[in-house]
N, C-alpha and C positions, 0 to 999 in steps of 0.2 A: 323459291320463297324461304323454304327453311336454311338453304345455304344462308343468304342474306343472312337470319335469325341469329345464326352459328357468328358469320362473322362478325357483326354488330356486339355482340354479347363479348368478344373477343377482345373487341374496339373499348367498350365499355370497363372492362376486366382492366385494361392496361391501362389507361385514365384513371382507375381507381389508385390503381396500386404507382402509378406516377403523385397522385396527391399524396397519397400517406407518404413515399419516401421523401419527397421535398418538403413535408411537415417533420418527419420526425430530421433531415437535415437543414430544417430551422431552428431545432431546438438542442442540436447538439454543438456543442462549444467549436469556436474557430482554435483551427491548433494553433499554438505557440509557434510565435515568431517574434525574436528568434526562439528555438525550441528550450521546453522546461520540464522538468519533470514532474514538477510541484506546482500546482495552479492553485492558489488558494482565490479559488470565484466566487468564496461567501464570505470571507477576511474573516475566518475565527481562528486564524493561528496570528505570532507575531511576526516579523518583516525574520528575527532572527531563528525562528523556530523553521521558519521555510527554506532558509539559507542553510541551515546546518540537516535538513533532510534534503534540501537538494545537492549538496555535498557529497552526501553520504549515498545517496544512488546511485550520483554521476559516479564516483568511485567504484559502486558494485559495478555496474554498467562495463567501465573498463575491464572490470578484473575476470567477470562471467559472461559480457556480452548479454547475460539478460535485464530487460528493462523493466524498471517498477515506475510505474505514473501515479501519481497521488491527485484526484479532482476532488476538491469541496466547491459545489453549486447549489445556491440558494430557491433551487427551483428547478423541476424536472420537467417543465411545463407539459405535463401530462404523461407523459411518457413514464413506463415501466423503468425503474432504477435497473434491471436487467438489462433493459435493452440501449438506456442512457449509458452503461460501462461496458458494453458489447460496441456500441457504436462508434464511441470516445476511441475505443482501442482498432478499431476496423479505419476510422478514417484518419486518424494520428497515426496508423501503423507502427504502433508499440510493440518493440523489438524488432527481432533479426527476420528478412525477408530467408533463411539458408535454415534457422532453427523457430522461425513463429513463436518466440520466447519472451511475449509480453504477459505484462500482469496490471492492469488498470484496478487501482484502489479506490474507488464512488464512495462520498459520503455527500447525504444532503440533509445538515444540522437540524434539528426539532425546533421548533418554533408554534407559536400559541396558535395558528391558525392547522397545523400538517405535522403528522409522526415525523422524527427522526428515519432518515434509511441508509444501511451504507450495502455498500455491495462488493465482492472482489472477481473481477473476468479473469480469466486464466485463458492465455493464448493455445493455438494448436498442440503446442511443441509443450506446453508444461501441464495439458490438463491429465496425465498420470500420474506427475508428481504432487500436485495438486489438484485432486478431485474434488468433485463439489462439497462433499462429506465433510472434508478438510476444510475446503473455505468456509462453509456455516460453521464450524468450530470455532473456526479462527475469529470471524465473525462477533460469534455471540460471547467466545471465552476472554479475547483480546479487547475490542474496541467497544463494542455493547457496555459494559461496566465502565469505563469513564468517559464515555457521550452521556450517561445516565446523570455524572458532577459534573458537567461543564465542559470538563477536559477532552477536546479534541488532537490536543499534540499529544497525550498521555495514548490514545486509543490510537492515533495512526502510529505513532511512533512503536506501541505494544504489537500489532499486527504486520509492520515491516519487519519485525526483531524477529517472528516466526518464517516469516514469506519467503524473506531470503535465503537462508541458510538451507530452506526444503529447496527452493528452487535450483541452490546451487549444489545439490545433490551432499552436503556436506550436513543435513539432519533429514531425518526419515519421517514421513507422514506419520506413521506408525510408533517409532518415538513421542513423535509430541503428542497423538493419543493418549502415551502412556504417561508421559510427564504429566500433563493438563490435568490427570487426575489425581495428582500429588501437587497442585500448583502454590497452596501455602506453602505446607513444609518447604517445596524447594524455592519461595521466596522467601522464607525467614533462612536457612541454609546459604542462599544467595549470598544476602545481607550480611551474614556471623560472618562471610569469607570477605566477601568487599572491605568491611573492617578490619578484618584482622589482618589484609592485606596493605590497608592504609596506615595502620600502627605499624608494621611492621615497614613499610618504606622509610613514616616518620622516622622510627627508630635510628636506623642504617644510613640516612640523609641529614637527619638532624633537624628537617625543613619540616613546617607545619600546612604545607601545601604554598600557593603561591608559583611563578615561575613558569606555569601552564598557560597556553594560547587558545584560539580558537573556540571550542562550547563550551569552556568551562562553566558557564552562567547555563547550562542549557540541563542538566544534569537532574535525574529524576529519579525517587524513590518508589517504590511499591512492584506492581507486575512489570512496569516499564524495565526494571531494573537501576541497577545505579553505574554512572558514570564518572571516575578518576582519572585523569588527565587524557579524558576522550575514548577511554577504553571501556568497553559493557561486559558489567557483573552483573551474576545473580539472574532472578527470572525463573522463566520453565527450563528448571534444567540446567546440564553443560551446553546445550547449545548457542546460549547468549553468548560464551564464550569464544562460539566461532569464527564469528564475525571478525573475529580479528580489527587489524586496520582498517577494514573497510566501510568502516562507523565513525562518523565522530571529526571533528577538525573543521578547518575552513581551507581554501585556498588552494586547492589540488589539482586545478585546472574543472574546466566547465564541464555540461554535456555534449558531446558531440551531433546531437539529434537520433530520430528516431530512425531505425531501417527497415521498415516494409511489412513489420511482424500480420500474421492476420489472425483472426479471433472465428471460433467457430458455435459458441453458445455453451463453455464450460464457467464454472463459478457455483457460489450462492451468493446471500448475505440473508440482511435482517432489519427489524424494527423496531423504535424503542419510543 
């Protein structure tokens, strides 16, 4: 009798945990096809503000092999925003199956009925470089402040500017600690160099700009930093400056898709 009890309870257990996983893989997004790295599932960016971050990933992507996914969805149907950017990135297999080097960026915008939430997953392979410490930073210091105006391209775009550059092991966690706490100064510092670098082209070219392809239209001031014929000034820091070409432009070829990365429950985020 108590065998029975034992297996029944067993039978029960596993039926349970069959419904929660087909509930929450009802509510987590069907991957891109063909693949993207930029889903805007709640349309608050524009057609070309997701063209020129999907650019500019597929680019890091080649160049570091790690993958950053950007999802805005208008709705977490219940489900914890931790476990909707853990999920996202486990069944999309964001990054490399060889390094586990994805990083899923969740935002689900504020709206009069439910808080704003965004969340950032950190795959196997990068949650050293990115502990969760770091991602609530980035978080609350990055995209928190202009999800608060409106600005959703201003906050994912602020928060890729930091993600990648740690990821690619070319800025230090511990840097951008230290930056973050100097983040005026070294956005007005930014700013006096972005200018005096643009006078100083005008100068030498004779051009008053003009001649530039691809984002020019796409270009932002403040913590975003500012952008000159596709190139990023200013911000937290010299790190903006890292990024090199791997920002910015149109037309460099696609994404190649996603490879196998798996996620194991690193990240934070936050609410607004």
């Amino acid at each position: 009798m108590k065998f029975h009890i034992i297996k029944n309870s067993r039978a029960v257990i596993m039926a349970v945990m069959l419904m929660v996983a087909a509930t929450v893989m009802a509510q987590v997004p069907a991957r891109p096809d063909p693949p993207r790295l930029v889903n805007d599932l709640a349309g608050v960016l524009t057609a070309k503000q997701v063209q020129w971050l999907e650019d500019s990933l597929a680019r890091f992507d080649r160049r570091t092999s790690n993958q950053v996914a950007i999802v805005t969805i208008d709705d977490l149907g219940g489900l914890d925003p931790a476990m909707m950017a853990y999920e996202i990135g486990q069944r999309w297999q964001v990054g490399t199956a060889e390094d586990n080097n994805g990083i899923v960026i969740l935002v689900k915008p504020k709206t009069a009925g439910s808080p704003g939430r965004a969340f950032i997953a950190t795959g196997y392979g990068l949650e050293g470089a990115l502990p969760d410490a770091t991602c609530k930073m980035i978080v609350e210091r990055e995209m928190i402040p202009h999800f608060k105006q409106g600005d959703y391209f201003g906050g994912i775009e602020a928060a890729v500017a930091v993600v990648c550059p740690i990821a690619a092991g070319e800025y230090s966690k511990e840097r951008y600690e230290k930056d973050s706490g100097n983040s005026l100064i070294a956005a007005f510092a930014g700013l006096f160099g972005a200018l005096l670098i643009f006078f100083i082209i005008v100068k030498v070219t004779g051009k008053s700009g003009g001649g530039g392809k691809g984002n020019s239209g796409t270009g932002t001031f403040g913590p975003g930093g500012i952008f000159i014929g596709g190139l990023p000034l200013g911000g937290f820091g010299s790190h903006r400056g890292s990024r090199g070409s791997d920002f910015g432009g149109f037309g460099d070829g696609g994404f190649g898709g996603f490879g196998g990365g798996s996620f194991g429950g690193g990240g934070a985020g936050g609410s607004w």
